[in-house]
C-alpha positions in Angstrom: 76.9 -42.9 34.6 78.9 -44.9 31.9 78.3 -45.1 28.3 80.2 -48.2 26.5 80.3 -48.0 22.9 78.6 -51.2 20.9 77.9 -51.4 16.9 75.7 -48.8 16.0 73.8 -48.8 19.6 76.1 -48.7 23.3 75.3 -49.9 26.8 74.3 -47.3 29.4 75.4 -47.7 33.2 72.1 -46.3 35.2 73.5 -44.8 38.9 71.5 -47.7 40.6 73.6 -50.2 38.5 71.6 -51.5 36.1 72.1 -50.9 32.2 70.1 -49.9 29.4 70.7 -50.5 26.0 70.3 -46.9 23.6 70.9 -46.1 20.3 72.4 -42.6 19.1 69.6 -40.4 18.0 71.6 -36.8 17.6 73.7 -34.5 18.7 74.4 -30.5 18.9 76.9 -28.5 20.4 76.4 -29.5 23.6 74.5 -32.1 23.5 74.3 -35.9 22.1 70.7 -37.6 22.5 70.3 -41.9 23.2 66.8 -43.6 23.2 65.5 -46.6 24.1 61.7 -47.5 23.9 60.5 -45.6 27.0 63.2 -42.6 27.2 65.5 -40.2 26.1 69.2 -39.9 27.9 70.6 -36.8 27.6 75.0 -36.5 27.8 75.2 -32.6 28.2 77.6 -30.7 28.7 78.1 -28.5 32.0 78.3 -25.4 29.7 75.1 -26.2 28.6 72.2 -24.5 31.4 69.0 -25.5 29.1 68.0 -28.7 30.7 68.9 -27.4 34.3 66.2 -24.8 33.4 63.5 -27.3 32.8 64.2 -29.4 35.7 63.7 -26.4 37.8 60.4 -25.9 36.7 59.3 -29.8 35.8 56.0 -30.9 37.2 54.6 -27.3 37.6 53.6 -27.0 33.7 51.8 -29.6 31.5 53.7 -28.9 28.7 57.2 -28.8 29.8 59.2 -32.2 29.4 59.4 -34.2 32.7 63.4 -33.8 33.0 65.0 -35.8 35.7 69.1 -35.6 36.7 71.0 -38.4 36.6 74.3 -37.7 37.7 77.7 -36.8 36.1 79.8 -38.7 33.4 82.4 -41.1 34.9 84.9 -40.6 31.9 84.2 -36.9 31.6 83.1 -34.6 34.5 82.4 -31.9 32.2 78.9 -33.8 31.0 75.8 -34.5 32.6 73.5 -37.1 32.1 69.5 -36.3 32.1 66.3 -38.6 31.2 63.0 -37.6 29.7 60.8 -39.4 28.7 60.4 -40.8 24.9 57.9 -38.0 23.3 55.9 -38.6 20.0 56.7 -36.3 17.0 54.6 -33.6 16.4 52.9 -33.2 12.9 50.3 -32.2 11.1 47.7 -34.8 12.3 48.4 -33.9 15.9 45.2 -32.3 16.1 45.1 -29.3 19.0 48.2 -29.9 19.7 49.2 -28.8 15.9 47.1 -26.0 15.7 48.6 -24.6 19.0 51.9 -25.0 17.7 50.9 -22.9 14.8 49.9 -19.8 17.0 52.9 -20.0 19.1 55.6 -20.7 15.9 53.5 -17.3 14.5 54.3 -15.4 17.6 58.0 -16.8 17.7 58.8 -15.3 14.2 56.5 -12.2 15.0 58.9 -11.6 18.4 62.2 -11.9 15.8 60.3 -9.1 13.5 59.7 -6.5 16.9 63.3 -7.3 18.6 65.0 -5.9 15.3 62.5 -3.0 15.1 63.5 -2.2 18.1 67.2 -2.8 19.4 68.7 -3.2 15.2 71.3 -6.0 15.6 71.8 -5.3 19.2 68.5 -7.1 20.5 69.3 -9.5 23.1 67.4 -12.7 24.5 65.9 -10.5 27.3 64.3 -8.5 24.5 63.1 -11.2 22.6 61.5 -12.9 25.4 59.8 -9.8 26.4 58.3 -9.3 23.2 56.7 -13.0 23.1 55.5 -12.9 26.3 54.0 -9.4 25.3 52.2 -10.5 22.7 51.2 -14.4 23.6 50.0 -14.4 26.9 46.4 -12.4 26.3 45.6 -14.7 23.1 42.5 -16.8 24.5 43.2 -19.5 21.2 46.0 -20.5 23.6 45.3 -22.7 26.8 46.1 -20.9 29.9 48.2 -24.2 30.4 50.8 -23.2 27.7 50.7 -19.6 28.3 51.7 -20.4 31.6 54.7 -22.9 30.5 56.3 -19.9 28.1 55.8 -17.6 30.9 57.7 -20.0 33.0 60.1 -20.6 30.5 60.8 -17.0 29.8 60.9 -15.9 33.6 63.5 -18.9 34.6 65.3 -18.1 31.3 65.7 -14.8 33.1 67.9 -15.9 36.0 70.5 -17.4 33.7 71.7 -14.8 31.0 70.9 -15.0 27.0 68.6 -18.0 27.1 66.4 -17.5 24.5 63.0 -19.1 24.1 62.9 -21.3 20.9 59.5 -22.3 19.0 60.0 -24.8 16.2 58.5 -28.3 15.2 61.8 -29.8 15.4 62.1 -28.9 19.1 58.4 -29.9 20.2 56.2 -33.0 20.8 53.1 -34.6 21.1 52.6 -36.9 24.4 50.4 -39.9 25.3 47.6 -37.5 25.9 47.8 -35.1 22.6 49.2 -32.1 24.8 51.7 -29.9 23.1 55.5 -30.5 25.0 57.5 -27.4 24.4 60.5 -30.7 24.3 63.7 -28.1 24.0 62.6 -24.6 23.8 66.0 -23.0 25.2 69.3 -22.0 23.8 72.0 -19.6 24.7 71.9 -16.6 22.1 75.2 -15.0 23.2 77.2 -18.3 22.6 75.2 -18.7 19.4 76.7 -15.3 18.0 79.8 -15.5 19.5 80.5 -18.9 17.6 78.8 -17.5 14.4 81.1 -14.4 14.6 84.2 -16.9 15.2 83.5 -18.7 12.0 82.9 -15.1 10.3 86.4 -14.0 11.7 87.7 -17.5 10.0 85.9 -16.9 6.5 87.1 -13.1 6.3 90.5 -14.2 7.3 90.8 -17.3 4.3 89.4 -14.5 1.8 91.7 -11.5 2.8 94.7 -14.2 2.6 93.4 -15.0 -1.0 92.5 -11.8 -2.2 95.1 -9.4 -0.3 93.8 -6.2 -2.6 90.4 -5.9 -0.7 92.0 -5.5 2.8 93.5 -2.6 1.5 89.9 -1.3 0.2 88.8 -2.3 3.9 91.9 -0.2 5.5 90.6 2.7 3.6 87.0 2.0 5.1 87.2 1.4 8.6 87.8 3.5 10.5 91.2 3.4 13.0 91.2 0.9 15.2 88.1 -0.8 14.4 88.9 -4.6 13.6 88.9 -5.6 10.2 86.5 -8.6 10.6 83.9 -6.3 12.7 81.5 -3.3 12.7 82.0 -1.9 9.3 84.4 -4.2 7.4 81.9 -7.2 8.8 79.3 -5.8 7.2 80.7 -5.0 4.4 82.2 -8.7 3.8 78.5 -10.1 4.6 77.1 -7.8 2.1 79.8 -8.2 -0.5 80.4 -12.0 -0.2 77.0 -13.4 0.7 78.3 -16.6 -1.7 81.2 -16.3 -0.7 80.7 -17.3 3.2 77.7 -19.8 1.9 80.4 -21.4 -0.2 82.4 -22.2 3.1 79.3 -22.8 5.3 79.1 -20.0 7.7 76.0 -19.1 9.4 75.5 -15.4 8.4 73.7 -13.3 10.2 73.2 -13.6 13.5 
């Protein structure tokens, strides 16, 4: 695959040689999205296990995104190119398709409620997929079709470490036939904290270096050995400088 660059759209290479023109529709951390009228190319990066998940379990569920693999960048072996194809947005007027959304989205917040209650900040994807399968995959407003796609989600998820299921309008669609497509319902939660706590480390580090008398109200806190920008003194700083980490655009909380 080979992507050149044109103003404000580029050229794709297809592996049988022929070329596509896309334009840019998004990116993420791992990923940057092209479409044309028919699809949806996909440059992700090998770090990046979400779309592998879906092609493993593509044409078995109606409402899981018909991913296919391309094959590596030719400028940078570290991404991967995948197709899908071009989705309609999901909205208010999509009918069942809505409504269904609506259920699920209830029990996706519902699971983030039950995973605290349970394991405090130490709940994990495992536990959070547990608890939505637990409670979605008995509720007969559901079709058995997209019981069966989060099941399948959530058990492939499974095999590959903190991959979390993910309900949200931005990440669903609508196809030719009204059916709910759960479009990217995947993300690594482990990878998400680490990089949150990262830019927490930052933040607490430019604010110490700023204010050097609260690191000595934190020595006095935490206890030996216990890093200044974890555990205790973390907490403290989220607590105590809420506006403060807004102010330099940190993602709180995990």
């Amino acid at each position: 695959m080979n992507l050149k660059r044109l103003p404000a759209r580029a050229m794709l290479t297809l592996p049988n040689g022929s070329s596509v023109e896309v334009e840019r529709i998004g990116s993420g951390r791992y990923t940057t999205a092209w479409r044309n009228n028919h699809f949806v190319y996909l440059q992700t990066h090998e770090d990046d296990r979400s779309k592998e998940i879906l092609l493993r379990i593509d044409g078995e569920h109606l409402h899981i995104p018909r991913v296919e693999r391309l094959e590596w960048d030719e400028r940078n072996k570290k991404y991967e190119w995948y197709r899908e194809p071009l989705y309609k947005p999901l909205t208010a007027k999509s009918g069942d398709a809505w409504k269904q959304f609506k259920i699920l989205h209830k029990y996706y917040n519902g699971a983030y409620s039950e995973a605290m209650k349970r394991d405090s900040y130490r709940w994990d994807a495992y536990t959070f997929n547990g608890v939505l399968r637990e409670d979605m995959e008995n509720d007969d407003q559901l079709p058995q079709s997209l019981r069966d796609a989060v099941i399948a989600l959530i058990d492939e998820a499974g095999d590959y470490g903190q991959y979390m299921v993910e309900i949200t309008k931005k990440n669903s669609a609508v196809d030719d036939d009204g059916r709910l497509i759960l479009l990217d319902p995947l993300f690594n939660l482990q990878e998400l904290r680490d990089e949150r706590q990262r830019i927490l480390a930052l933040a607490f580090n430019e604010w110490v270096a700023r204010n050097p008398e609260y690191l000595k109200t934190l020595q006095q806190k935490t206890q030996p050995g216990e890093p200044l920008h974890g555990g205790t003194a973390t907490a403290n700083f989220r607590r105590t400088y809420k506006k403060e980490l807004k102010r330099i655009k940190t993602f709180g909380t995990p």
